[in-house]
C-alpha positions in Angstrom: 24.7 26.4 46.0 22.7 26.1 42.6 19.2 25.4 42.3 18.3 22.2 43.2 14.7 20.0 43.6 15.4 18.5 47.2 12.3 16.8 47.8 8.8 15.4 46.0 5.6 14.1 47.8 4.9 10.5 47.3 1.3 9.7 48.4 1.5 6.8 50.1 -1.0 4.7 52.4 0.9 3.4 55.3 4.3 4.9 56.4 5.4 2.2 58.2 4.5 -0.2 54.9 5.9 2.7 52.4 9.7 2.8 54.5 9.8 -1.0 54.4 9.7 -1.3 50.7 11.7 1.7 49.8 14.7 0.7 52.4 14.4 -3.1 52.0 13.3 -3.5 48.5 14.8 -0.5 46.7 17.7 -0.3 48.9 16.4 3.4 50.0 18.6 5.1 52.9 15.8 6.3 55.7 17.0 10.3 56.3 14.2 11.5 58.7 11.2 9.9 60.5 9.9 13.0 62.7 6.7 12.7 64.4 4.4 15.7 63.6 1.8 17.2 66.0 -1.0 16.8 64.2 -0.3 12.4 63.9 1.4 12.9 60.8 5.2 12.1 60.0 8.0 13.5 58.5 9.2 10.9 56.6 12.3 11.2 54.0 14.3 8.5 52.2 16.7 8.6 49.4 18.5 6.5 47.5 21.6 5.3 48.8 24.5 7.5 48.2 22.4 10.4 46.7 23.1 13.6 48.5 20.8 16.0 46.9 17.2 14.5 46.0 15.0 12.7 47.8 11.1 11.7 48.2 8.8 12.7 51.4 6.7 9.9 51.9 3.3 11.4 52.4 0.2 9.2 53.8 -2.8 10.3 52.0 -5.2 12.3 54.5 -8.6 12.1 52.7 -10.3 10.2 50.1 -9.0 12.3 47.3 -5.6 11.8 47.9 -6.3 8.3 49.0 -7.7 7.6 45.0 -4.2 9.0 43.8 -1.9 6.9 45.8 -0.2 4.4 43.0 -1.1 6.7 40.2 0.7 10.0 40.5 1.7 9.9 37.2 -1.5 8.8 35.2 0.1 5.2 34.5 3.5 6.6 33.0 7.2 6.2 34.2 6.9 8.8 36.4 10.4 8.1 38.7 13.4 7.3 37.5 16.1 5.7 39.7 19.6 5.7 38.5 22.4 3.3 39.4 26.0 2.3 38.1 25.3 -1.7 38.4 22.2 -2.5 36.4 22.4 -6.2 36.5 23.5 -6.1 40.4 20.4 -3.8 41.2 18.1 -5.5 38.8 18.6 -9.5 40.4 18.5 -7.9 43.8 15.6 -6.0 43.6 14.0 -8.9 42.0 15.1 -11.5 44.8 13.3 -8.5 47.2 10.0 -8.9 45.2 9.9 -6.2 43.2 7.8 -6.6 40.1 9.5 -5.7 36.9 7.0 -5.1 34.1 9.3 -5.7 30.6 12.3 -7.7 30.8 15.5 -5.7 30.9 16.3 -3.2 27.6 19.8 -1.9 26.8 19.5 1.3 24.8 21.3 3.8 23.2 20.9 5.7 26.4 21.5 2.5 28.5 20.5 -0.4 30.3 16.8 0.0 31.7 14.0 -1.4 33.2 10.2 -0.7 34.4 9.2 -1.6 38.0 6.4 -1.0 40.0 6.6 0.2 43.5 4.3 -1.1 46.1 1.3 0.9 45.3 2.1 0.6 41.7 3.5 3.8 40.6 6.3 3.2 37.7 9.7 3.8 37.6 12.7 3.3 35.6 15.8 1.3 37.3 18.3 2.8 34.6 22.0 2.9 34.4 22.8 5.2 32.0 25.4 4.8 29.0 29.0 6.5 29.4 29.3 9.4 27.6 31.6 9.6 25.2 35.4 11.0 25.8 35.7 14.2 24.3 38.3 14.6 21.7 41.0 16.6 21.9 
């Protein structure tokens, strides 16, 4: 099997709060929710359908993590979260509360979006544009 990144840490505050949003509001598939000796979980979600990446969400353990949770990225786009239905994904993640910061964009690239998830760390919702058939 080629290289792949299978998981990145998402600092979160609560797990319980953090699987909510990603399963209900995102759509997220919950993978794993092992219970770890030391009170910590194992937690792991992934977008539905995706087979390869995936975030483990991580509660923050001290008060320097706790200041990073919600700004990971220092304010930029810092997760991007592909789909083949923007419009679908768009109106129903809006219905679940999700708070879209600039009205949809389509792009050379394709059809995109900033959120926020619940702690405020960005993301793009982005379906991107078909490539081109190659000619013959």
């Amino acid at each position: 099997m080629p290289a792949h990144i299978a998981l990145t840490a998402l600092l979160v505050r609560d797990y319980d709060e953090a699987v909510d949003f990603y399963t209900r509001a995102l759509g997220f598939t919950l993978v794993e929710d092992t219970p770890r000796p030391d009170g910590s979980r194992w937690v792991v979600v992934r977008p539905r359908g995706a087979t390869e990446s995936a975030l483990l969400l991580a509660r923050a353990k001290d008060e320097a993590q706790r200041a990073r949770v919600g700004d990971q990225t220092g304010g930029r786009v810092g997760f991007f979260l592909h789909t083949d239905d923007f419009a679908r994904d768009h109106a129903r993640m809006t219905g679940e509360g999700v708070r879209f910061l600039e009205e949809p964009r389509h792009e050379a690239y394709g059809s995109v979006a900033v959120f926020e998830d619940l702690y405020g760390n960005r993301w793009d919702l982005l379906q991107p544009a078909l490539a081109p058939a190659p000619e013959s």
